[in-house]
CHARMM internal coordinates of N, CA and C (Angstrom, degrees):
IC EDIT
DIST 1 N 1 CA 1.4517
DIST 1 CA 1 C 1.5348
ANGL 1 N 1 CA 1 C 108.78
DIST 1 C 2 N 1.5112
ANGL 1 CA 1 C 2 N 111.70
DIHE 1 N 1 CA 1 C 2 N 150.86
DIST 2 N 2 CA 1.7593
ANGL 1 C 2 N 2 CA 106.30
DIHE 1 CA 1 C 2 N 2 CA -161.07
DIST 2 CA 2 C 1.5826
ANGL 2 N 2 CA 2 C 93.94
DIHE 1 C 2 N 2 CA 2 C -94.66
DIST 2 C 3 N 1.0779
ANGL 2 CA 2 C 3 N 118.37
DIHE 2 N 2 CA 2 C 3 N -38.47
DIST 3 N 3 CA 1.4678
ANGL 2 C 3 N 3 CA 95.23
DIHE 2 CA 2 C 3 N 3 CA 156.78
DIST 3 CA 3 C 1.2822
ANGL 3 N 3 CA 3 C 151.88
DIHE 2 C 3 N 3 CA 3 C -35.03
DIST 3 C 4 N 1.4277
ANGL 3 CA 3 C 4 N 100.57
DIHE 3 N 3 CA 3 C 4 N -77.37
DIST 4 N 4 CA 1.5549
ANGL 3 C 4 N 4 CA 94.54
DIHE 3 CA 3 C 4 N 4 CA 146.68
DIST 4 CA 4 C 1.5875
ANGL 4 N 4 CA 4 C 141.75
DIHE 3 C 4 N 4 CA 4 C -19.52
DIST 4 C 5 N 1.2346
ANGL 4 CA 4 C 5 N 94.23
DIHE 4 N 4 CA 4 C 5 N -72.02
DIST 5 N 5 CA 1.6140
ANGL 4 C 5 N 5 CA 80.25
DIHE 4 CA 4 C 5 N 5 CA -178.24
DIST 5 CA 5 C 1.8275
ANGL 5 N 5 CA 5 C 120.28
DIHE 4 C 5 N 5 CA 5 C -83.00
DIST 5 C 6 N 1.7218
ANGL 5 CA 5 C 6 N 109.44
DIHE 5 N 5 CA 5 C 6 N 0.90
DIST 6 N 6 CA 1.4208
ANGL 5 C 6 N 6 CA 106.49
DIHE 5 CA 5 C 6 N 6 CA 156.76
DIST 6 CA 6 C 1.4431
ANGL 6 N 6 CA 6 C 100.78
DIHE 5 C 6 N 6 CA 6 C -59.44
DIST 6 C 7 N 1.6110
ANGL 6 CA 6 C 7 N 106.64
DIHE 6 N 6 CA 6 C 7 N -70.32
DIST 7 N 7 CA 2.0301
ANGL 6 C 7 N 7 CA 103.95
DIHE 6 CA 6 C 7 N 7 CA -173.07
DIST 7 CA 7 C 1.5046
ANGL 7 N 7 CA 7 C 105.63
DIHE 6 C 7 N 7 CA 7 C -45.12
DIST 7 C 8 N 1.0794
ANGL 7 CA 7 C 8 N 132.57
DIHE 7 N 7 CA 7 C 8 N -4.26
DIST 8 N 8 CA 1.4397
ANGL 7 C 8 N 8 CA 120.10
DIHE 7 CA 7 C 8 N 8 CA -149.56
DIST 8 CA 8 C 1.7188
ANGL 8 N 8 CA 8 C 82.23
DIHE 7 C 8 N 8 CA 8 C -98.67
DIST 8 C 9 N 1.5602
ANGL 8 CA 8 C 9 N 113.70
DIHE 8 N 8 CA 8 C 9 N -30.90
DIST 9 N 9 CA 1.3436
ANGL 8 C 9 N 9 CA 107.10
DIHE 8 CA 8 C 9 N 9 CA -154.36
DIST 9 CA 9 C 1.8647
ANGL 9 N 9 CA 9 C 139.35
DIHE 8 C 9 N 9 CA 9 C -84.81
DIST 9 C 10 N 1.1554
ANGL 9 CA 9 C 10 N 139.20
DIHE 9 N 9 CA 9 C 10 N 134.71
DIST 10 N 10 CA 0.9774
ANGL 9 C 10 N 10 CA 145.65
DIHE 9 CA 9 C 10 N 10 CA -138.39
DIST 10 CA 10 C 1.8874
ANGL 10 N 10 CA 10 C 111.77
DIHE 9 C 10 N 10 CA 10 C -47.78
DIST 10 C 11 N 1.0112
ANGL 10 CA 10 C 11 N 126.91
DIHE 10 N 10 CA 10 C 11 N 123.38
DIST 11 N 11 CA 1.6597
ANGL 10 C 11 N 11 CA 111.76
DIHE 10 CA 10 C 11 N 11 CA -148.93
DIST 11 CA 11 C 1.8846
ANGL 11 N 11 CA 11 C 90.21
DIHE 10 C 11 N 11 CA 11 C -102.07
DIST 11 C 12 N 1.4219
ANGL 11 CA 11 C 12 N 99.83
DIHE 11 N 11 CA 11 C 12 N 152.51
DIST 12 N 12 CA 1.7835
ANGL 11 C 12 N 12 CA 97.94
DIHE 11 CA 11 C 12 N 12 CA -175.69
DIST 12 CA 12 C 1.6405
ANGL 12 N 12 CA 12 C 107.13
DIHE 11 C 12 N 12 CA 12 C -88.06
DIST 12 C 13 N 1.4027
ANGL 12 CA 12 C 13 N 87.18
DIHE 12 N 12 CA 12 C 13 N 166.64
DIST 13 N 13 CA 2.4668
ANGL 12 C 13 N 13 CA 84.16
DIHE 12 CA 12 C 13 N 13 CA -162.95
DIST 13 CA 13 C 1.1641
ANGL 13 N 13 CA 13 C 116.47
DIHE 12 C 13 N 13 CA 13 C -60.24
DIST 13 C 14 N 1.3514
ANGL 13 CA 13 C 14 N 126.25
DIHE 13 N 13 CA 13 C 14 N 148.38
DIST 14 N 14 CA 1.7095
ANGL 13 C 14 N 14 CA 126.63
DIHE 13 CA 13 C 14 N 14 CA -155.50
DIST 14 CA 14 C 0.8053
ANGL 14 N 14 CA 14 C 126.62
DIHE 13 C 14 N 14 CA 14 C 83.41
DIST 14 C 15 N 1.9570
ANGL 14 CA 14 C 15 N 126.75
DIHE 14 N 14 CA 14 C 15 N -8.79
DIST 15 N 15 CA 1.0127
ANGL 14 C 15 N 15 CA 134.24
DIHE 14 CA 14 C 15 N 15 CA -178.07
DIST 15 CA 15 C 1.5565
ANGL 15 N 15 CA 15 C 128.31
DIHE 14 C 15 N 15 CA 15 C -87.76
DIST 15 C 16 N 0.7660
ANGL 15 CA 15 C 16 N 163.30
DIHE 15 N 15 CA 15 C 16 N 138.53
DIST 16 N 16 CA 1.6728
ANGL 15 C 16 N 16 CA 148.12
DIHE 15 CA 15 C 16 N 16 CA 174.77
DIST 16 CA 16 C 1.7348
ANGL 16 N 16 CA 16 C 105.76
DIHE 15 C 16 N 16 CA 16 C -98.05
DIST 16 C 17 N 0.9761
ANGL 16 CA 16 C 17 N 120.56
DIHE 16 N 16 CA 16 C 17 N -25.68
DIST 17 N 17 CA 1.8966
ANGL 16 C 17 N 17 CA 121.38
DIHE 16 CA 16 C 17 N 17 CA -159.24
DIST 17 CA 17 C 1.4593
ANGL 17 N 17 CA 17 C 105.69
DIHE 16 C 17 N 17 CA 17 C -175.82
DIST 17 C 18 N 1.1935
ANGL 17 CA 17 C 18 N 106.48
DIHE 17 N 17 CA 17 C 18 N 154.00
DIST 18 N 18 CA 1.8689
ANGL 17 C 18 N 18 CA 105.86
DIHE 17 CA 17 C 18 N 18 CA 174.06
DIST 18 CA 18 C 1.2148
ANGL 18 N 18 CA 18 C 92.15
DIHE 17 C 18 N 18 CA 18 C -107.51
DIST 18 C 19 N 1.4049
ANGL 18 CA 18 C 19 N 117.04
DIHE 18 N 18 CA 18 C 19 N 126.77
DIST 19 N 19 CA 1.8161
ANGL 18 C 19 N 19 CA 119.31
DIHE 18 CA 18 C 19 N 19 CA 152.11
DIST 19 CA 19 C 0.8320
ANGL 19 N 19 CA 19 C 126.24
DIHE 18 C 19 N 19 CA 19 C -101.01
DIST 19 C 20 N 1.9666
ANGL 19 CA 19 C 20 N 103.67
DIHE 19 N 19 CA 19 C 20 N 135.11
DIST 20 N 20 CA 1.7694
ANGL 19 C 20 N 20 CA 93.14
DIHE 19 CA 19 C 20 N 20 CA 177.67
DIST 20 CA 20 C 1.4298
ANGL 20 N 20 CA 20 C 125.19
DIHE 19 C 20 N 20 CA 20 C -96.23
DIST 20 C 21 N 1.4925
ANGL 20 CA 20 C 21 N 121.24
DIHE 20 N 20 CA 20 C 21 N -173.05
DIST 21 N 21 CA 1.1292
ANGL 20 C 21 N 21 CA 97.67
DIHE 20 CA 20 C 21 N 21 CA -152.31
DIST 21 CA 21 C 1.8451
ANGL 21 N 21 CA 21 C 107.18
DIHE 20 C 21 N 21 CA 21 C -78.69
DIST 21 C 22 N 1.4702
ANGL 21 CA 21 C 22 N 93.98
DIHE 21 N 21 CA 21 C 22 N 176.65
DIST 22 N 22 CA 1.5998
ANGL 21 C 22 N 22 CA 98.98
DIHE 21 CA 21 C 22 N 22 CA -162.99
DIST 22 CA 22 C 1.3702
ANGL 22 N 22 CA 22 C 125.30
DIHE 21 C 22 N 22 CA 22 C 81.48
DIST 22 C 23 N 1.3632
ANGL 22 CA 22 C 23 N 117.71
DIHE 22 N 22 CA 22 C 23 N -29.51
DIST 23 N 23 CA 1.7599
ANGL 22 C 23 N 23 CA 130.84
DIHE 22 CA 22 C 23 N 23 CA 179.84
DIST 23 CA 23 C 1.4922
ANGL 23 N 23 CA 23 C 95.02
DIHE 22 C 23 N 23 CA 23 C -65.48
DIST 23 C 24 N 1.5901
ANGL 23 CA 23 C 24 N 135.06
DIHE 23 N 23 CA 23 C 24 N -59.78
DIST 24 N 24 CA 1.4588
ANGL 23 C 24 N 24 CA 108.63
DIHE 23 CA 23 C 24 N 24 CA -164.59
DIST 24 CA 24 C 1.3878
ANGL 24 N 24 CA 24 C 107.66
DIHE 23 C 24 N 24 CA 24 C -61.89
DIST 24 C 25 N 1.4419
ANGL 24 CA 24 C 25 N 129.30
DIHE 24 N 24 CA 24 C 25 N -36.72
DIST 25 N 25 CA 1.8264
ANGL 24 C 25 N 25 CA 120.98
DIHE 24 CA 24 C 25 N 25 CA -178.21
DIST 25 CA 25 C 1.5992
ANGL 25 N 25 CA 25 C 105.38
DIHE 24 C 25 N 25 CA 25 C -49.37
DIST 25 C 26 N 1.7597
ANGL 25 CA 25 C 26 N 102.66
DIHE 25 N 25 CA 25 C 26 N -41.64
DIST 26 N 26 CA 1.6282
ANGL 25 C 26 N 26 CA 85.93
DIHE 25 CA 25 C 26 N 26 CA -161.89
DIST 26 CA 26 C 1.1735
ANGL 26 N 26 CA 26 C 118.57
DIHE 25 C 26 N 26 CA 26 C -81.02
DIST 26 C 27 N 1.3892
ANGL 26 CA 26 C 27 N 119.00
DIHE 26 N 26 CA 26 C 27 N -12.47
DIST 27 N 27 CA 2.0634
ANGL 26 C 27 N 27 CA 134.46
DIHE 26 CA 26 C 27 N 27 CA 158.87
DIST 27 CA 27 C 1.3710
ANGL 27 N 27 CA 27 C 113.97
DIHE 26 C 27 N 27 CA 27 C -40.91
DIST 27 C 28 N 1.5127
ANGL 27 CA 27 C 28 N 104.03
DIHE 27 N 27 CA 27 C 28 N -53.74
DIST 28 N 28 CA 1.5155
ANGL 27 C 28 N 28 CA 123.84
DIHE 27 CA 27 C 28 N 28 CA -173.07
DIST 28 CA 28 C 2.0130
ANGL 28 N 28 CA 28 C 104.55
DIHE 27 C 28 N 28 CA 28 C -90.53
DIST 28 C 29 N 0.9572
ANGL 28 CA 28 C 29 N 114.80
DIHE 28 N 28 CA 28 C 29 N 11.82
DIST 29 N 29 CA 1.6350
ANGL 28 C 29 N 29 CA 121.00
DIHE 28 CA 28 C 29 N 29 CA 159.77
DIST 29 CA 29 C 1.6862
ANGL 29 N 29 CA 29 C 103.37
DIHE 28 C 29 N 29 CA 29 C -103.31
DIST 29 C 30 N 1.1551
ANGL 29 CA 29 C 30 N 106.37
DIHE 29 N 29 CA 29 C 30 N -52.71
DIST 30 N 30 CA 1.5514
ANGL 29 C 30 N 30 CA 123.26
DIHE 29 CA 29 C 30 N 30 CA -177.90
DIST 30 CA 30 C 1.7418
ANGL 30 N 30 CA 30 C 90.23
DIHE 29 C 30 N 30 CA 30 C -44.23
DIST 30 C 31 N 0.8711
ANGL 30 CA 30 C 31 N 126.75
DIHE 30 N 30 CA 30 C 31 N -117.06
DIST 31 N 31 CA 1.8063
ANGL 30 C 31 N 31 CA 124.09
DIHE 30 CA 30 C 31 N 31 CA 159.00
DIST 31 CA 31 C 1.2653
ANGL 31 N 31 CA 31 C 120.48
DIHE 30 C 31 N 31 CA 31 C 33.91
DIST 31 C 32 N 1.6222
ANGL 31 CA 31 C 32 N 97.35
DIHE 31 N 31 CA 31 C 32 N -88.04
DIST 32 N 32 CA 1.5580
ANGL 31 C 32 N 32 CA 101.53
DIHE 31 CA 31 C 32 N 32 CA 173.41
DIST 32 CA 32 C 1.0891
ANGL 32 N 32 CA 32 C 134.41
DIHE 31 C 32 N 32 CA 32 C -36.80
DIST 32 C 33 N 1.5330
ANGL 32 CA 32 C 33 N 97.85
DIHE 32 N 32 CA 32 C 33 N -49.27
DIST 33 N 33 CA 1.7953
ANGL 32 C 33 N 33 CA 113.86
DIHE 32 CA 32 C 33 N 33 CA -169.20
DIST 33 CA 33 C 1.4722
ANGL 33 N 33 CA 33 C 102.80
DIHE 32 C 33 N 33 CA 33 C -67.11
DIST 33 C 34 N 1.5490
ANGL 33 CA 33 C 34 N 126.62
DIHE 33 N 33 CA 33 C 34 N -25.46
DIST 34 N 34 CA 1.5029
ANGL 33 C 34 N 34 CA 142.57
DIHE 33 CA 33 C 34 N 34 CA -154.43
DIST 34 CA 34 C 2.1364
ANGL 34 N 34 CA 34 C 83.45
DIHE 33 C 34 N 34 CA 34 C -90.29
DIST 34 C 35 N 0.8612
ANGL 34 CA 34 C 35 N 99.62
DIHE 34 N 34 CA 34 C 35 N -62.90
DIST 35 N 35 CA 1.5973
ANGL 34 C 35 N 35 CA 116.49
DIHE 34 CA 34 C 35 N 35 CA -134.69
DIST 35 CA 35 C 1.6234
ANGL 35 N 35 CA 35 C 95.84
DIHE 34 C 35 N 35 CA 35 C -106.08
DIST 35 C 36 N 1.5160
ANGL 35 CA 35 C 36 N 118.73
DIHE 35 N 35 CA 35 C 36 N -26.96
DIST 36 N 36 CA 2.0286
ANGL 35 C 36 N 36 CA 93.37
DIHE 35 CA 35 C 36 N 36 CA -158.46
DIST 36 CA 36 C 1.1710
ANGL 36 N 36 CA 36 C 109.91
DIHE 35 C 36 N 36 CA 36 C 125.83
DIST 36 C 37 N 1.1858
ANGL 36 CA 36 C 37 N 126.05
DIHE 36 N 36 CA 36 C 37 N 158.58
DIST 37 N 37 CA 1.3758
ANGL 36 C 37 N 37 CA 133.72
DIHE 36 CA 36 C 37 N 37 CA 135.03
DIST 37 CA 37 C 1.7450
ANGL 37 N 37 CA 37 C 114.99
DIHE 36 C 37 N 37 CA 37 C -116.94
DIST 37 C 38 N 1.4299
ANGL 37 CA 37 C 38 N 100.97
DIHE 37 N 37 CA 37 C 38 N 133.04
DIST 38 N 38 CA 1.1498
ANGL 37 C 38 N 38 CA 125.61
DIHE 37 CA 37 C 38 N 38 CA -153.56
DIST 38 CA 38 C 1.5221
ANGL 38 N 38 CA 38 C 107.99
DIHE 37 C 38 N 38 CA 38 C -77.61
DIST 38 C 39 N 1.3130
ANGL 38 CA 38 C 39 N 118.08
DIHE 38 N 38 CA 38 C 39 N 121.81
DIST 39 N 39 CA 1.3316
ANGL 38 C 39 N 39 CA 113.56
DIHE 38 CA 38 C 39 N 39 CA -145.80
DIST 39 CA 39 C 2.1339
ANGL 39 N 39 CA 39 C 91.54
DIHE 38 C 39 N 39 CA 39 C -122.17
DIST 39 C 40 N 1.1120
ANGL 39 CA 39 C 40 N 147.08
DIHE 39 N 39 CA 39 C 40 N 124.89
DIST 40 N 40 CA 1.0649
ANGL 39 C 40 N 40 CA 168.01
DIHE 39 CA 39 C 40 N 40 CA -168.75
DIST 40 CA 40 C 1.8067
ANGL 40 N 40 CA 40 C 103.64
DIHE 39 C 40 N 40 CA 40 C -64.38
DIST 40 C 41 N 1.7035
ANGL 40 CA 40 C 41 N 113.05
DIHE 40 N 40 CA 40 C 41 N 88.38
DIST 41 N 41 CA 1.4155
ANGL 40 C 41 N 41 CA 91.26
DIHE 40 CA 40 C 41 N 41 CA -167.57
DIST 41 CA 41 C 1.5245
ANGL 41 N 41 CA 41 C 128.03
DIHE 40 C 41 N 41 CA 41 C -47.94
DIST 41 C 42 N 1.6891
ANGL 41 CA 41 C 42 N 129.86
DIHE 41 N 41 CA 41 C 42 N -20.32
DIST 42 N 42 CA 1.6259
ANGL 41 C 42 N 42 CA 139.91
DIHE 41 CA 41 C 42 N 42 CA 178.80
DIST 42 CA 42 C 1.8101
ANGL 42 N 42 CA 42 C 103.35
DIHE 41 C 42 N 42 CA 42 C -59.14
DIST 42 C 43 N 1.5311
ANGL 42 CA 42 C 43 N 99.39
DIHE 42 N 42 CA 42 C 43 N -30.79
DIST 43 N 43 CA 1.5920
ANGL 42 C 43 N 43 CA 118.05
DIHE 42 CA 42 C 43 N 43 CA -171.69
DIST 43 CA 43 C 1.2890
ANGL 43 N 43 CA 43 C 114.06
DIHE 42 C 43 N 43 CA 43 C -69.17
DIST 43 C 44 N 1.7076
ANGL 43 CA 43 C 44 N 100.28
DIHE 43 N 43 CA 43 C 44 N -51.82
DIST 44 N 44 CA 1.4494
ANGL 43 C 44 N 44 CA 93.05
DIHE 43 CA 43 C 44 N 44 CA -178.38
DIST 44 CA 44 C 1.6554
ANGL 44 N 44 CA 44 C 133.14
DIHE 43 C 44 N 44 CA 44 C -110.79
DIST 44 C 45 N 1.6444
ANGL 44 CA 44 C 45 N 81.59
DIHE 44 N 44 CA 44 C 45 N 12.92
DIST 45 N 45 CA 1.6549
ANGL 44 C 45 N 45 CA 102.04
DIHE 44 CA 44 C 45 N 45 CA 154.45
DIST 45 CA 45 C 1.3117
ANGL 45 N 45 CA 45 C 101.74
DIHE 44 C 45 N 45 CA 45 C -72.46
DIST 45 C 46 N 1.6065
ANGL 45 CA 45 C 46 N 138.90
DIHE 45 N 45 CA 45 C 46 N -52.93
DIST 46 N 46 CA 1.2667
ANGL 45 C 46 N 46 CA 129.27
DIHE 45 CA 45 C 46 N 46 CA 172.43
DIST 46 CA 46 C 1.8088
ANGL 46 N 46 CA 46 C 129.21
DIHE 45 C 46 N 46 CA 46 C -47.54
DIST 46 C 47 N 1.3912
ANGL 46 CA 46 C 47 N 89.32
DIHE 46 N 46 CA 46 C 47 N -28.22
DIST 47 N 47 CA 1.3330
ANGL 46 C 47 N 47 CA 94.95
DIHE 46 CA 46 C 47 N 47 CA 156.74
DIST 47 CA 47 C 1.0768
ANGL 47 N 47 CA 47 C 130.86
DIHE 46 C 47 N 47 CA 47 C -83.44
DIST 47 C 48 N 1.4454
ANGL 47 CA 47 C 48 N 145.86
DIHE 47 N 47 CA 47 C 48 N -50.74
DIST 48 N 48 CA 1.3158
ANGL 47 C 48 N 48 CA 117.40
DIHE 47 CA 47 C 48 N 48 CA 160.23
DIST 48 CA 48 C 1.2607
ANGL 48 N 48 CA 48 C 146.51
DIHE 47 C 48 N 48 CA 48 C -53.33
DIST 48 C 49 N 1.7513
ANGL 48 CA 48 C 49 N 100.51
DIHE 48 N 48 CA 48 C 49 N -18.46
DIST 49 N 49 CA 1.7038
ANGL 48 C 49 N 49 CA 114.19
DIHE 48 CA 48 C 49 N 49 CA 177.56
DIST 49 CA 49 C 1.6980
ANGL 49 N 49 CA 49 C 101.73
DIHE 48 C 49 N 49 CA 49 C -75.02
DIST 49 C 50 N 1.8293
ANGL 49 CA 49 C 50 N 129.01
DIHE 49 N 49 CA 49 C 50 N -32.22
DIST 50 N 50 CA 1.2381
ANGL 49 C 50 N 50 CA 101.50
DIHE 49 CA 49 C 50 N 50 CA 169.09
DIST 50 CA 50 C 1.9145
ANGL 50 N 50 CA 50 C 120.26
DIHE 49 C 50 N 50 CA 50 C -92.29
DIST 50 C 51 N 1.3786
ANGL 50 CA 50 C 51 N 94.76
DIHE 50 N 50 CA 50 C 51 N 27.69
DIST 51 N 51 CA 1.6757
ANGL 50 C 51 N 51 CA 87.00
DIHE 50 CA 50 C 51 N 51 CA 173.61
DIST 51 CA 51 C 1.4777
ANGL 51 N 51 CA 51 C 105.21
DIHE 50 C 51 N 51 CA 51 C -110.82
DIST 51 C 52 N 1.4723
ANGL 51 CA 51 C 52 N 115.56
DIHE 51 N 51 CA 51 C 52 N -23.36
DIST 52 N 52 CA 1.4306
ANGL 51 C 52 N 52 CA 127.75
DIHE 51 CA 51 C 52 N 52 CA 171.20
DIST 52 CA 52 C 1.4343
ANGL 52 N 52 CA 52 C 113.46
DIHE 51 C 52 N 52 CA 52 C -50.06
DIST 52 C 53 N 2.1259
ANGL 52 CA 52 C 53 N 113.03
DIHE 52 N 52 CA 52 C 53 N -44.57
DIST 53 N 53 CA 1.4408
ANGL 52 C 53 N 53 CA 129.82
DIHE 52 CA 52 C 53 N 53 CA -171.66
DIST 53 CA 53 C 1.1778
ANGL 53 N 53 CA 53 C 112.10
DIHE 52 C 53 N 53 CA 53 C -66.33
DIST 53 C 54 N 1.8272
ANGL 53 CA 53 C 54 N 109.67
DIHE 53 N 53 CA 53 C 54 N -28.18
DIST 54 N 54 CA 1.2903
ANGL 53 C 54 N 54 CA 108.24
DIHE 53 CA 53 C 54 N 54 CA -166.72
DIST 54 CA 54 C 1.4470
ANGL 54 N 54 CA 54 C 119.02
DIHE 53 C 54 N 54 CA 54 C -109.93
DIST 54 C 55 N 1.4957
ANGL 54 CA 54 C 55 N 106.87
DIHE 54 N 54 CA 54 C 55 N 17.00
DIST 55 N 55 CA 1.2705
ANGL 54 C 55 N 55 CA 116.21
DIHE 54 CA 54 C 55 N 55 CA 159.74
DIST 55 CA 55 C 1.6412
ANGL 55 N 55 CA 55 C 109.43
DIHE 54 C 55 N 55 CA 55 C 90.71
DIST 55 C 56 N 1.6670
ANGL 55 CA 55 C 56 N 118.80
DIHE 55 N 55 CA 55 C 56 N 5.07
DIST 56 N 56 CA 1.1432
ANGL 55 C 56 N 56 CA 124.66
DIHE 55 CA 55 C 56 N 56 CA 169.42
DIST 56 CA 56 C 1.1056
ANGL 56 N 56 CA 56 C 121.48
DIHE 55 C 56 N 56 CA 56 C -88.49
DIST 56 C 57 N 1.5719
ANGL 56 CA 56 C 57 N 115.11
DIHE 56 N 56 CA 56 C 57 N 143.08
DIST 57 N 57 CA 1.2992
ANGL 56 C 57 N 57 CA 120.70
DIHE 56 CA 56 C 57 N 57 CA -174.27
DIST 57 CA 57 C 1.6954
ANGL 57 N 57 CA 57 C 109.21
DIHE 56 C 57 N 57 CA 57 C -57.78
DIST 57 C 58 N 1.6811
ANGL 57 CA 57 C 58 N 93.32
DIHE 57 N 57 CA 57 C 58 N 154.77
DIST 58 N 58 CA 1.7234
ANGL 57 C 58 N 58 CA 106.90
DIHE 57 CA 57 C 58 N 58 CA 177.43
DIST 58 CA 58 C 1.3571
ANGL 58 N 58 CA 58 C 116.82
DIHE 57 C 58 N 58 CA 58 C -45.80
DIST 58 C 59 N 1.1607
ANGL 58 CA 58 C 59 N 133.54
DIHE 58 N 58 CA 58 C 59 N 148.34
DIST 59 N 59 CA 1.6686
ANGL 58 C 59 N 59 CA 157.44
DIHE 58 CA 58 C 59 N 59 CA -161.81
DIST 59 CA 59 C 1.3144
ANGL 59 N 59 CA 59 C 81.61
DIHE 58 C 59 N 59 CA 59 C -98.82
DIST 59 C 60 N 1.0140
ANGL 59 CA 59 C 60 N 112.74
DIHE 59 N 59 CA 59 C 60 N 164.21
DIST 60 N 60 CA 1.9753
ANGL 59 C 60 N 60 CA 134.62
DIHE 59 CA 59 C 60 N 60 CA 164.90
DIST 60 CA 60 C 1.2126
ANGL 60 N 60 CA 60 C 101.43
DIHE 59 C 60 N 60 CA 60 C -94.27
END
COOR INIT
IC SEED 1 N 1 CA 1 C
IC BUILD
């Protein structure tokens, strides 16, 4: 399988693993789904101040 022996293959220094493509999105889904997406507290003060304006109930 060509995968395999790409992952299989010797990675250059600084490297930890070769990923192929699509593997870093699905690391960084893996994450999210675990952990969040990381929301900017100035950001999501802006977000509740325009859901407050618009008469929608409070955010969690």
């Amino acid at each position: 399988d060509l995968v395999k022996v790409i992952k299989g293959s010797k990675t250059r220094p600084g490297f930890k693993e070769i990923l192929i493509p699509g593997e870093p999105e699905y690391l960084t889904e893996k994450v999210r789904l675990r952990d969040g997406i990381y929301v900017p507290e100035k950001t999501w003060e802006e977000i509740v101040n325009l859901a407050k304006k618009l008469g929608l109930s409070q955010i969690p």
